[in-house]
LOSE-858242 format. One record per residue (C-alpha): residue number from 1; residue in one letter; chain; x, y, z. Coordinates in Angstrom, 3 decimals. Layout:
! LOSE-858242
k->NUM | r->a | c->A | X->X | Y->Y | Z->Z
...
This chain:
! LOSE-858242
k->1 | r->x | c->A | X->-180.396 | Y->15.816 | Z->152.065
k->2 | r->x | c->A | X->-179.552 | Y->16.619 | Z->148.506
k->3 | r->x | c->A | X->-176.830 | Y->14.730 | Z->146.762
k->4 | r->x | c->A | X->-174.000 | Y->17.036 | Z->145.059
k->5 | r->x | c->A | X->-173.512 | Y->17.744 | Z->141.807
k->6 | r->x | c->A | X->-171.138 | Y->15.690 | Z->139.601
k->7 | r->x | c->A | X->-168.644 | Y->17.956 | Z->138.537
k->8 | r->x | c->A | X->-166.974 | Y->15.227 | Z->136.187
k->9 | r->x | c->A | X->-166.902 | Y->11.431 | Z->136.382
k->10 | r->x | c->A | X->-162.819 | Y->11.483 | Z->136.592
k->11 | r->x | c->A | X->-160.769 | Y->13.225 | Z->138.770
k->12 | r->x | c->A | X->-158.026 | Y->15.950 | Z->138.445
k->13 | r->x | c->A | X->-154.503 | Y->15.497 | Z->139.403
k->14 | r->x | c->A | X->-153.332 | Y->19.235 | Z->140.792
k->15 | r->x | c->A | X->-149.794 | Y->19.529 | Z->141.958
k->16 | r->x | c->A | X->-150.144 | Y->21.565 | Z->145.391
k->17 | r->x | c->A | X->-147.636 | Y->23.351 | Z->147.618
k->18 | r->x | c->A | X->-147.858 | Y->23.245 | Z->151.024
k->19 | r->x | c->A | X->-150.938 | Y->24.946 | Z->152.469
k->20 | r->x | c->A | X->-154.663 | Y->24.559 | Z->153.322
k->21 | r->x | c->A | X->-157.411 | Y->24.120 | Z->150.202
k->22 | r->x | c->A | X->-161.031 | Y->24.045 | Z->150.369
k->23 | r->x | c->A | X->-162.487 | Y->21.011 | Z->148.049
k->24 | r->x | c->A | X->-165.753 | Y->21.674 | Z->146.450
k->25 | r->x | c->A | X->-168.410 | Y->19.125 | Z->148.072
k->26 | r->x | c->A | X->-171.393 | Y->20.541 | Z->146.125
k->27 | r->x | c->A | X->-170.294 | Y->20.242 | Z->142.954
k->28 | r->x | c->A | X->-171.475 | Y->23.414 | Z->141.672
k->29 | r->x | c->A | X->-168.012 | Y->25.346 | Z->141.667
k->30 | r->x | c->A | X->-166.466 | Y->26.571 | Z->138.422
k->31 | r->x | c->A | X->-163.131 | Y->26.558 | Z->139.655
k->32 | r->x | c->A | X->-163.410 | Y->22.509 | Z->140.136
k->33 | r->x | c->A | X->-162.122 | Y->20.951 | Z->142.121
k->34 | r->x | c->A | X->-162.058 | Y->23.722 | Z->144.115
k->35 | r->x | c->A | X->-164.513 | Y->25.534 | Z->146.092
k->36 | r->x | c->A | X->-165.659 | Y->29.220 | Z->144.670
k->37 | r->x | c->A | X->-168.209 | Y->29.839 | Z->147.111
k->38 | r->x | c->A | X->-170.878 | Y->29.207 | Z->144.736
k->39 | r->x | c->A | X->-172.912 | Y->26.554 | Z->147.823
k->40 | r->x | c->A | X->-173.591 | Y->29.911 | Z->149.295
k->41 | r->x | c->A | X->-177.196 | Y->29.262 | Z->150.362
k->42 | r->x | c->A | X->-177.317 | Y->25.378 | Z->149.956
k->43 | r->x | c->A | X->-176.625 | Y->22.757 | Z->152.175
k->44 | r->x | c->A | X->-173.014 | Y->22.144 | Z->151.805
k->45 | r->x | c->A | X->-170.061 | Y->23.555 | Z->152.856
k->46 | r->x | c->A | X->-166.686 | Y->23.041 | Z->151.709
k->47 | r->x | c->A | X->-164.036 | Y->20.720 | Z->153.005
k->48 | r->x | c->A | X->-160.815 | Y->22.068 | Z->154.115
k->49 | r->x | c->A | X->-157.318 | Y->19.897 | Z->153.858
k->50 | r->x | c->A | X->-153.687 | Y->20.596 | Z->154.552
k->51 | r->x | c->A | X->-151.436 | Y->19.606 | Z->152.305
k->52 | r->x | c->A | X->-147.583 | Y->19.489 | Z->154.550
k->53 | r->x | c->A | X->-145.637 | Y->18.938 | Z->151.395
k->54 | r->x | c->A | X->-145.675 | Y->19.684 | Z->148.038
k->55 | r->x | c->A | X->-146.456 | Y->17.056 | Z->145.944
k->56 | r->x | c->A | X->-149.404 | Y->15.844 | Z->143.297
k->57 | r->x | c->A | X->-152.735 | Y->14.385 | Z->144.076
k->58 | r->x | c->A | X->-155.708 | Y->12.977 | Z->142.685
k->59 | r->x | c->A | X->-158.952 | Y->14.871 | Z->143.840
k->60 | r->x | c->A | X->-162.149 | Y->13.808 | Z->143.580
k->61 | r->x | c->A | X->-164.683 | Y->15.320 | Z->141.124
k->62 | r->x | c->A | X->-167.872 | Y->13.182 | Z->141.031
k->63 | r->x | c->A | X->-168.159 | Y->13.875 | Z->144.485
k->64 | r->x | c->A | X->-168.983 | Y->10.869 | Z->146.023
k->65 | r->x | c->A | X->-165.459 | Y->9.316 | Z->146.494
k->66 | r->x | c->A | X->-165.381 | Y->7.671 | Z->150.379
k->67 | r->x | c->A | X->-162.260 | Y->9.170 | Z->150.650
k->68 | r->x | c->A | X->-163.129 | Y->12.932 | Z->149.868
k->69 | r->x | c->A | X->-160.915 | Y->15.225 | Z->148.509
k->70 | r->x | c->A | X->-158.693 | Y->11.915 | Z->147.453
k->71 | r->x | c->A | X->-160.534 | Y->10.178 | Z->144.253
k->72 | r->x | c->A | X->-161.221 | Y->6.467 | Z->145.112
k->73 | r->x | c->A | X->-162.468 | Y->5.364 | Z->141.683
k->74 | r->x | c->A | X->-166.101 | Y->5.614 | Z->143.221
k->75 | r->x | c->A | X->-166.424 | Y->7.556 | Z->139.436
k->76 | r->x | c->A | X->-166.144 | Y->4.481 | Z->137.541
k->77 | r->x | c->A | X->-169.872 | Y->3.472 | Z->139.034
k->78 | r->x | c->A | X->-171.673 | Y->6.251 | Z->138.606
């Protein structure tokens, strides 16, 4: 298995409205952290999440947080 791309070794606080969101898990997307479709033809696919309430949250960039799309400060060890 290939290992994503690291988008950026911090994450991005995005203030989201209620809805689903597809988080980039390749790392390749230019509209981080957000997927674009640009893992077309690779081995990864996107991860969906539902957000129930607006409100702002810290996603994950490097792509290797345990707790993807949330950043867990796995960045700092990269």
């Amino acid at each position: 298995m290939e290992n994503p791309k690291i988008a950026a070794k911090f994450p991005k606080m995005v203030s989201l409205e209620p809805g689903t969101y597809y988080w980039c898990a390749c790392g390749r997307s230019k509209n981080q952290p957000f997927c674009d479709g640009s893992h077309q033809g690779g081995e990864f696919t996107p991860l969906s999440f539902k957000i129930e309430e607006k409100k702002d949250v810290w996603l994950c960039q490097c792509k290797h947080s345990r707790n993807k799309p949330y950043c867990d400060g796995t960045h700092h060890k990269l």
